[in-house]
MDTraj code that builds the backbone (N, CA, C; nanometers):
import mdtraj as md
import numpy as np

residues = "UNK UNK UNK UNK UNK UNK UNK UNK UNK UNK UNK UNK UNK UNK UNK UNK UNK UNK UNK UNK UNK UNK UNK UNK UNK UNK UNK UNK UNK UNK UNK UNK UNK UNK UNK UNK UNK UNK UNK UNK UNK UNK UNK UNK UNK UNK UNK UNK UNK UNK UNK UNK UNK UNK UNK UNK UNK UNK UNK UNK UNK UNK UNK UNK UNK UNK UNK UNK UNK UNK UNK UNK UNK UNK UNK UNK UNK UNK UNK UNK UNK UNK UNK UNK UNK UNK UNK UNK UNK UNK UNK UNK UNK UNK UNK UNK UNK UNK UNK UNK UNK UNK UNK UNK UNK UNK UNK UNK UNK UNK UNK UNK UNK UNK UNK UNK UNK UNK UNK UNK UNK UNK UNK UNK UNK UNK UNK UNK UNK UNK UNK UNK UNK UNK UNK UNK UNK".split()
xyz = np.array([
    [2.3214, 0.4911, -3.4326],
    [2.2212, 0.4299, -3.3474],
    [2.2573, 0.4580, -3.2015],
    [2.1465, 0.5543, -3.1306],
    [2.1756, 0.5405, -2.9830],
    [2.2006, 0.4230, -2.9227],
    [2.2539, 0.3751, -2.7843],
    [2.2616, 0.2932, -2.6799],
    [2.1012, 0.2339, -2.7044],
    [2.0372, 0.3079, -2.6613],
    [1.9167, 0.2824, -2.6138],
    [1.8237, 0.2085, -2.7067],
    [1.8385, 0.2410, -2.8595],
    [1.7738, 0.2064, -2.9738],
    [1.8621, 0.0469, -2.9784],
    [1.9949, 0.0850, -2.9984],
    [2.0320, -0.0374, -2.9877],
    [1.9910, -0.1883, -2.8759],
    [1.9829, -0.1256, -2.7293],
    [1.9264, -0.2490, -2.6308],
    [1.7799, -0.2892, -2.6224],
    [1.7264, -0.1827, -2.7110],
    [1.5892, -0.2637, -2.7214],
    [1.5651, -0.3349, -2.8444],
    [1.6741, -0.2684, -2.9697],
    [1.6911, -0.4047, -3.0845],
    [1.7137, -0.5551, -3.0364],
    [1.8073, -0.5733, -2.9152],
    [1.8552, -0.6631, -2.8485],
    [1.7528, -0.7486, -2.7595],
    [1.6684, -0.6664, -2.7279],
    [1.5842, -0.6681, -2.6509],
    [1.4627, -0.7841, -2.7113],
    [1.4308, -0.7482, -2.8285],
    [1.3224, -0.7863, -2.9076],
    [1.3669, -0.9165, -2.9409],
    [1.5094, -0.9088, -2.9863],
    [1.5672, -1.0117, -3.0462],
    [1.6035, -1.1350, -2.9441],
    [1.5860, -1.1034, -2.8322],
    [1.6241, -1.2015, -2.7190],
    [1.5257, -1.2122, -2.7041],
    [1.3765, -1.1633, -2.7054],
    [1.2520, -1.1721, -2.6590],
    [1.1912, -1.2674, -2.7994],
    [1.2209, -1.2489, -2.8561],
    [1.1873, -1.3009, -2.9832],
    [1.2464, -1.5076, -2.9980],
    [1.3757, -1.4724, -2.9563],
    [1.4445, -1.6299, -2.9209],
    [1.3873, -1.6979, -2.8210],
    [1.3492, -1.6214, -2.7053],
    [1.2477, -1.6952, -2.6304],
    [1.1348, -1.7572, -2.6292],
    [1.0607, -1.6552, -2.6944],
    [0.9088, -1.7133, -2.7809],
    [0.9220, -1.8322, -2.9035],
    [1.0343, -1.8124, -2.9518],
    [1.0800, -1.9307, -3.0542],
    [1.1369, -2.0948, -3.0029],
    [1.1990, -2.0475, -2.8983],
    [1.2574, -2.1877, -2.7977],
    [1.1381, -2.2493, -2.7266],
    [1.0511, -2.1856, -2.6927],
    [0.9083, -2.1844, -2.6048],
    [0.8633, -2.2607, -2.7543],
    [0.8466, -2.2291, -2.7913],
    [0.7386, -2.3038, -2.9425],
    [0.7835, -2.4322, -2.9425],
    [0.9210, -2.4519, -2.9489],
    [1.0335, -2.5476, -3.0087],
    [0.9524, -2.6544, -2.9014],
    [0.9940, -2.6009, -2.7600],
    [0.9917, -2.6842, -2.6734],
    [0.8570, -2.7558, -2.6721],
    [0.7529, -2.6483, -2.6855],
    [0.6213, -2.7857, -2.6548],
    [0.6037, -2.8332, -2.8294],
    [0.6763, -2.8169, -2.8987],
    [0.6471, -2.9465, -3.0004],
    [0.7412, -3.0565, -2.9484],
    [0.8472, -3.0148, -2.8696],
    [0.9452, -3.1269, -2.8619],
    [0.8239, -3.2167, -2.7688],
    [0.7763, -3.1532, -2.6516],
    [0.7019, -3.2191, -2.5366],
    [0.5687, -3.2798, -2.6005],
    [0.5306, -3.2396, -2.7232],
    [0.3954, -3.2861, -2.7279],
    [0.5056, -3.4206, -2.8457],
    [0.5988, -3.4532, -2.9116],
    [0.6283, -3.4996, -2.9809],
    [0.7115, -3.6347, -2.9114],
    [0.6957, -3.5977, -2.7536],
    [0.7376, -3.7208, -2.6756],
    [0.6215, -3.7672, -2.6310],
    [0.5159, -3.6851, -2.6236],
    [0.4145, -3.7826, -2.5637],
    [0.3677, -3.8772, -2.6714],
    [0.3700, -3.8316, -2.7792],
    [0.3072, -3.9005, -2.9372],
    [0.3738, -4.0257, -2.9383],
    [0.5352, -4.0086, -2.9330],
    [0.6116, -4.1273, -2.9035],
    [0.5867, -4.2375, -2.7656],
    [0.5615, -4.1901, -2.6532],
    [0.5194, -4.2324, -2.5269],
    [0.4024, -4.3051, -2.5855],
    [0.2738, -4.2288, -2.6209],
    [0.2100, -4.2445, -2.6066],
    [0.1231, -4.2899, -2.4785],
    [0.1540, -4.1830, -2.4001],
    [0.0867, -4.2027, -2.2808],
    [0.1106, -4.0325, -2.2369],
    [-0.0142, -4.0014, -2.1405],
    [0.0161, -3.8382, -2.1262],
    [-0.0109, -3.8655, -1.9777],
    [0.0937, -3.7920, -1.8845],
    [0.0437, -3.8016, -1.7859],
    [0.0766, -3.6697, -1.7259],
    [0.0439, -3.6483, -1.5954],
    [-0.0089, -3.4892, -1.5315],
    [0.1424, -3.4050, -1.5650],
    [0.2333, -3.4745, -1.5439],
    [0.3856, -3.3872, -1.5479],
    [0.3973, -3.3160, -1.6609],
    [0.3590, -3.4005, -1.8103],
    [0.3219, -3.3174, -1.9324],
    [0.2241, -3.1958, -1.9108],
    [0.1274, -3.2303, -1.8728],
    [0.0133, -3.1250, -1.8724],
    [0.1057, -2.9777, -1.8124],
    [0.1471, -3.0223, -1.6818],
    [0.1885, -2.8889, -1.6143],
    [0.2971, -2.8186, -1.6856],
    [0.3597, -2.9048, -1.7543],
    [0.5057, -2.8830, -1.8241],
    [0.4458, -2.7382, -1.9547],
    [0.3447, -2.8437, -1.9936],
    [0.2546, -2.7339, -2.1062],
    [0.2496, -2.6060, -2.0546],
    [0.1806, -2.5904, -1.9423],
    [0.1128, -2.4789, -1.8677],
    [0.2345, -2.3721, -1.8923],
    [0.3475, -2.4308, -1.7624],
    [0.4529, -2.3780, -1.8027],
    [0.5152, -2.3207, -1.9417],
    [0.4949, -2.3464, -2.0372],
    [0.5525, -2.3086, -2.1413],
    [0.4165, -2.2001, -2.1756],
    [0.3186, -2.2103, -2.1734],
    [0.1701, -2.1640, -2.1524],
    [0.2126, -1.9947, -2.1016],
    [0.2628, -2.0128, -2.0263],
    [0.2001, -1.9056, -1.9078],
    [0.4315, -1.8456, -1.9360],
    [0.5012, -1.9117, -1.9829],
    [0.6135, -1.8216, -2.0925],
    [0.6122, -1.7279, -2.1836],
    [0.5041, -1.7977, -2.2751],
    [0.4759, -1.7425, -2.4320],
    [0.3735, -1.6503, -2.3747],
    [0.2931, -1.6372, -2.2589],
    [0.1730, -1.5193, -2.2005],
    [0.2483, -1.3553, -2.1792],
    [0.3427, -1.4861, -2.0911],
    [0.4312, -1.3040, -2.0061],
    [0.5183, -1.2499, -2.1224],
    [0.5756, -1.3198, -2.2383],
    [0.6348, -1.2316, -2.3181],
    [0.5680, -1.1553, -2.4197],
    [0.4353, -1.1851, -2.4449],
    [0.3043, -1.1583, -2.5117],
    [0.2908, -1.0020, -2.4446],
    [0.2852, -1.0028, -2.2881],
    [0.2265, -0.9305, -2.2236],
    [0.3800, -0.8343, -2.2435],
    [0.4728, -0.8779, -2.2030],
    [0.5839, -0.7845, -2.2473],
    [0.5743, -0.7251, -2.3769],
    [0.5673, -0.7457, -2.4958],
    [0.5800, -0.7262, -2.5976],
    [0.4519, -0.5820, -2.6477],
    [0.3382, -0.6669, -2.5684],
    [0.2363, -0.5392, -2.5799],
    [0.2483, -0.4183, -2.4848],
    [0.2967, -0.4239, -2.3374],
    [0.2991, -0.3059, -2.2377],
    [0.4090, -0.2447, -2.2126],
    [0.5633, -0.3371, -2.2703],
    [0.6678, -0.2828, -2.2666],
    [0.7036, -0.3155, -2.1017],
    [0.5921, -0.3956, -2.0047],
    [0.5979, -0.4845, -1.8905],
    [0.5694, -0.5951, -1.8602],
    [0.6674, -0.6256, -1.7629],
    [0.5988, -0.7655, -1.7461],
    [0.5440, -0.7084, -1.5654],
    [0.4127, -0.8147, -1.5578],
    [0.3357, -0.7821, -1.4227],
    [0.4137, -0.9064, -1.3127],
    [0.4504, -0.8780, -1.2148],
    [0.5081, -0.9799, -1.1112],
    [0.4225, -1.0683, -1.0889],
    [0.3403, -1.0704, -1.1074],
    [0.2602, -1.2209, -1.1006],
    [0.3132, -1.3312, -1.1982],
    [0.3527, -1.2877, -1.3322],
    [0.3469, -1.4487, -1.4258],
    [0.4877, -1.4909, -1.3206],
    [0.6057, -1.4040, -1.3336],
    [0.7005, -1.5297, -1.3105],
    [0.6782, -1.5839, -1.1916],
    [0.5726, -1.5456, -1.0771],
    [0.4805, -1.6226, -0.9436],
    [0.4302, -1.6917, -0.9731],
    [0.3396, -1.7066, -1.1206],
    [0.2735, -1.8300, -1.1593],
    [0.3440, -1.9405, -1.1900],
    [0.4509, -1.8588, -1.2922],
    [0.5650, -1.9687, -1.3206],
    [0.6462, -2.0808, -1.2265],
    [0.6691, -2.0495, -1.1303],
    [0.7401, -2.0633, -1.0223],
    [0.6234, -2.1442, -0.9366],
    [0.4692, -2.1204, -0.9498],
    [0.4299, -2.1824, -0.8555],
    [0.3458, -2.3220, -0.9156],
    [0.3512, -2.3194, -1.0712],
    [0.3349, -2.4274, -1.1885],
    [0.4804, -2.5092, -1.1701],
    [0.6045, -2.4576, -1.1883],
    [0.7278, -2.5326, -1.1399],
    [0.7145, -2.5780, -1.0341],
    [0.7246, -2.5722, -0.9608],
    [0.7157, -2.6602, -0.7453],
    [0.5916, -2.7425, -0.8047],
    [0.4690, -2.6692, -0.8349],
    [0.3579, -2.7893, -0.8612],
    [0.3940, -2.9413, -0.9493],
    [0.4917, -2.9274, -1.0565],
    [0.5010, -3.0064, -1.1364],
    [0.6180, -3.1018, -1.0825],
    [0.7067, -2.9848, -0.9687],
    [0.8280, -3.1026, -0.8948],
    [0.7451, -3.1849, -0.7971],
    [0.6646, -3.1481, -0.6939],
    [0.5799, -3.2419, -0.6576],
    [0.5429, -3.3883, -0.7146],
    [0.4798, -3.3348, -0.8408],
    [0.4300, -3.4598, -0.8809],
    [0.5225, -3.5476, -0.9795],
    [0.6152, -3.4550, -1.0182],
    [0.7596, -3.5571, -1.0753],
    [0.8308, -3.6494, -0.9514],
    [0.8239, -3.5851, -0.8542],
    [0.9216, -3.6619, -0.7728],
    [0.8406, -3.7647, -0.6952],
    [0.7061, -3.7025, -0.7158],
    [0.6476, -3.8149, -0.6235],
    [0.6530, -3.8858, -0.5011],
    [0.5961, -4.0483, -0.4791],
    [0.5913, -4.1374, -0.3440],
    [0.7704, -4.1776, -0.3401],
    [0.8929, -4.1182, -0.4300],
    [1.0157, -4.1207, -0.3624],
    [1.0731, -3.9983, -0.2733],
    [0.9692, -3.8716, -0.2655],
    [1.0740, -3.7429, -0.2345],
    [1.0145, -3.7962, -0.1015],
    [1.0681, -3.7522, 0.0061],
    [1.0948, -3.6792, 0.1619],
    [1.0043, -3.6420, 0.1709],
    [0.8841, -3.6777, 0.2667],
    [0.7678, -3.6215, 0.3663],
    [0.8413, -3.4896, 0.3753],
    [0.9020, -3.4523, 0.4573],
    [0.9743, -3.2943, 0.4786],
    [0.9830, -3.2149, 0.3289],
    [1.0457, -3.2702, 0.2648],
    [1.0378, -3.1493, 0.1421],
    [0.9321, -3.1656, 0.0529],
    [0.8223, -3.2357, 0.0250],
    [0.6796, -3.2145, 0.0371],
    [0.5934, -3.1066, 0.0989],
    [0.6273, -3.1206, 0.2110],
    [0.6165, -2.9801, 0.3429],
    [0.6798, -2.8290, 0.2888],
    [0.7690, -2.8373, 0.2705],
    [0.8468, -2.7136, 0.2383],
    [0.7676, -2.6779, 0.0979],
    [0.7821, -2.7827, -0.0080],
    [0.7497, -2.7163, -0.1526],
    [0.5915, -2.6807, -0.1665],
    [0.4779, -2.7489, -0.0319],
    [0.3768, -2.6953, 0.0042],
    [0.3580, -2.5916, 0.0289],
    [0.4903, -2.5358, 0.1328],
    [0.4850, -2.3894, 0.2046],
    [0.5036, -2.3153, 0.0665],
    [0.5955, -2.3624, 0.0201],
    [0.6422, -2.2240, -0.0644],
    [0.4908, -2.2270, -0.2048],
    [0.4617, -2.2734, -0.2307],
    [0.3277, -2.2921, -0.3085],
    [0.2167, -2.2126, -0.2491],
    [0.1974, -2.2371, -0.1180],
    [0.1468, -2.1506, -0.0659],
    [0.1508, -2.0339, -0.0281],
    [0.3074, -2.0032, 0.0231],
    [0.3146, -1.8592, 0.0009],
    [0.3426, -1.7553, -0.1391],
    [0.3939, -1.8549, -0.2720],
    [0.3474, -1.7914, -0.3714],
    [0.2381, -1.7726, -0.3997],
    [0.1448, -1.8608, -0.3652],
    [-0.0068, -1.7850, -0.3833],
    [-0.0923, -1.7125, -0.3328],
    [-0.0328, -1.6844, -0.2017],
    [-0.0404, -1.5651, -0.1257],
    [-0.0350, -1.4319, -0.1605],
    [0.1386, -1.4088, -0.2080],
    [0.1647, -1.3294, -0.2592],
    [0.1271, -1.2835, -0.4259],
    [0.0693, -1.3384, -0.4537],
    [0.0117, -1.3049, -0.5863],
    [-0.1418, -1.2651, -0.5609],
    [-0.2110, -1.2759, -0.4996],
    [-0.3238, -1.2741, -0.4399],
    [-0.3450, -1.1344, -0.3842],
    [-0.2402, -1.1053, -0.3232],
    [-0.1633, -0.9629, -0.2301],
    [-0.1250, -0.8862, -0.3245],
    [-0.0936, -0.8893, -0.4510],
    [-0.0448, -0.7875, -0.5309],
    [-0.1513, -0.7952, -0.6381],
    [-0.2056, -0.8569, -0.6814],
    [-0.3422, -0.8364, -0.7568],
    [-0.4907, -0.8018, -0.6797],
    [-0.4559, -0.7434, -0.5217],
    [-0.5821, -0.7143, -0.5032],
    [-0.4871, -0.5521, -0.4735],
    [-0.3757, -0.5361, -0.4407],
    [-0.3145, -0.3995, -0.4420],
    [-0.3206, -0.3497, -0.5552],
    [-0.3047, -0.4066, -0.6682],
    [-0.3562, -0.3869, -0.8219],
    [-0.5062, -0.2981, -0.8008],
    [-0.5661, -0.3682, -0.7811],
    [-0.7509, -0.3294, -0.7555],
    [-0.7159, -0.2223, -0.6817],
    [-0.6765, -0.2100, -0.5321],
    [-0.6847, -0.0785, -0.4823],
    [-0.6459, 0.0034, -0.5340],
    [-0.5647, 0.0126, -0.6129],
    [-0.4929, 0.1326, -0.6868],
    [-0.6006, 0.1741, -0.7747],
    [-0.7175, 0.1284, -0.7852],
    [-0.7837, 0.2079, -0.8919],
    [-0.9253, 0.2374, -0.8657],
    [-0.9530, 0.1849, -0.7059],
    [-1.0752, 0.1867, -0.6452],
    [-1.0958, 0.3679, -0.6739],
    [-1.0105, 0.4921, -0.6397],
    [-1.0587, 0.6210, -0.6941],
    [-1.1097, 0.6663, -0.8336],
    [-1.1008, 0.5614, -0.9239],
    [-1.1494, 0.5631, -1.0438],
    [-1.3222, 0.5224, -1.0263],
    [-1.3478, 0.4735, -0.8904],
    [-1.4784, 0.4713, -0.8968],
    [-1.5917, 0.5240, -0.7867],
    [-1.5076, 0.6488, -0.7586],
    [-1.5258, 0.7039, -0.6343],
    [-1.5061, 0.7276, -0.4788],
    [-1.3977, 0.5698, -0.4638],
    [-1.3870, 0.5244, -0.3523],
    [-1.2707, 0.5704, -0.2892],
    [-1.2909, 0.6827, -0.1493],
    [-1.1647, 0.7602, -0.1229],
    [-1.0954, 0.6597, 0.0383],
    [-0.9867, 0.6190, -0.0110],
    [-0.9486, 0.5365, 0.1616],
    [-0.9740, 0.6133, 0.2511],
    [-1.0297, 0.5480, 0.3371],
    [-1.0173, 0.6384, 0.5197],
    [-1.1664, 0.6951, 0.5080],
    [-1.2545, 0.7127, 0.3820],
    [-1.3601, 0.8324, 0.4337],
    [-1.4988, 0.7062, 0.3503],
    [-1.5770, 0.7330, 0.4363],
    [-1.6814, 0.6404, 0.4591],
    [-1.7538, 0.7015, 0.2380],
    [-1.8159, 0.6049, 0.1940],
    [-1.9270, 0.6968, 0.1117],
    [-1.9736, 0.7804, 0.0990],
    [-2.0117, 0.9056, -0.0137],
    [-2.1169, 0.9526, 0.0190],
    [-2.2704, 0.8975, 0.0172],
    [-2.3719, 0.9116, 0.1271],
    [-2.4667, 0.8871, 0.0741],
    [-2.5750, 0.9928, -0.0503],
    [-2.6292, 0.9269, -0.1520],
    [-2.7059, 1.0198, -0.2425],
    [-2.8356, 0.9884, -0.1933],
    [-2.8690, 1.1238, -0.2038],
    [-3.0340, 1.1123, -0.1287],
    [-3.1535, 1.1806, -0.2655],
    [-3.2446, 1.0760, -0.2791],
    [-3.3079, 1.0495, -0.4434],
    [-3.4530, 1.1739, -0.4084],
])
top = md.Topology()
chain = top.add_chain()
for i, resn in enumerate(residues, 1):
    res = top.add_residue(resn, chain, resSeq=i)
    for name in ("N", "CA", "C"):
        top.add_atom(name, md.element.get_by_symbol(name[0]), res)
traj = md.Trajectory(xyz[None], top)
């Protein structure tokens, strides 16, 4: 077995434990709210999160990539969900900060999925720098 055959056996198999721990976890989370019996927003986002885990390894698994946006989503579903875990005890100031950074993750995802689009605007004729042609009927 090459190197190579071998780290993507490894590969699958670590990708594979992930998607399995991800499962684990929102039965554990939906199996505390059952017990709670009460659902409130921190669950929901917690879901998402595990949501938007089991997506990007989905998306790995089919393209052999992952696109820099999920772990931006991930990351910007995490800060969203510390917000509202920490609530009327965190710091006016780091409220502020985990705003900024929320915001500039969604910036930057915004910025690379419309650079996404440009990259393929010549697939529909559209050359940068040079105006249309007009067609005359």
């Amino acid at each position: 077995m090459t190197p190579t055959r071998a780290i993507r056996h490894v590969e699958r198999l670590v990708l594979l434990l992930v998607g399995t721990f991800t499962v684990a976890a929102v039965g554990l989370e939906i199996y505390k709210v059952y017990e709670r019996q009460d659902i409130v927003i921190a669950d929901i986002l917690l879901l998402f999160l595990y949501t938007e885990v089991l997506s990007m390894v989905a998306v790995y698994m089919e393209s052999r990539r992952v696109p820099v946006t999920y772990p931006l989503l991930i990351a910007n579903t995490a800060l969203a969900r510390l917000i509202v875990l920490q609530g009327k005890e965190m710091d006016p100031q780091n409220v502020l900060f985990e705003a900024v950074a929320i915001l500039v993750l969604a910036v930057s995802i915004v910025v690379l999925r419309l650079g996404d689009g440009l990259r393929f605007l010549h697939l529909f004729g559209h050359r940068p720098g040079r105006r249309p042609r007009r067609r005359d009927d």
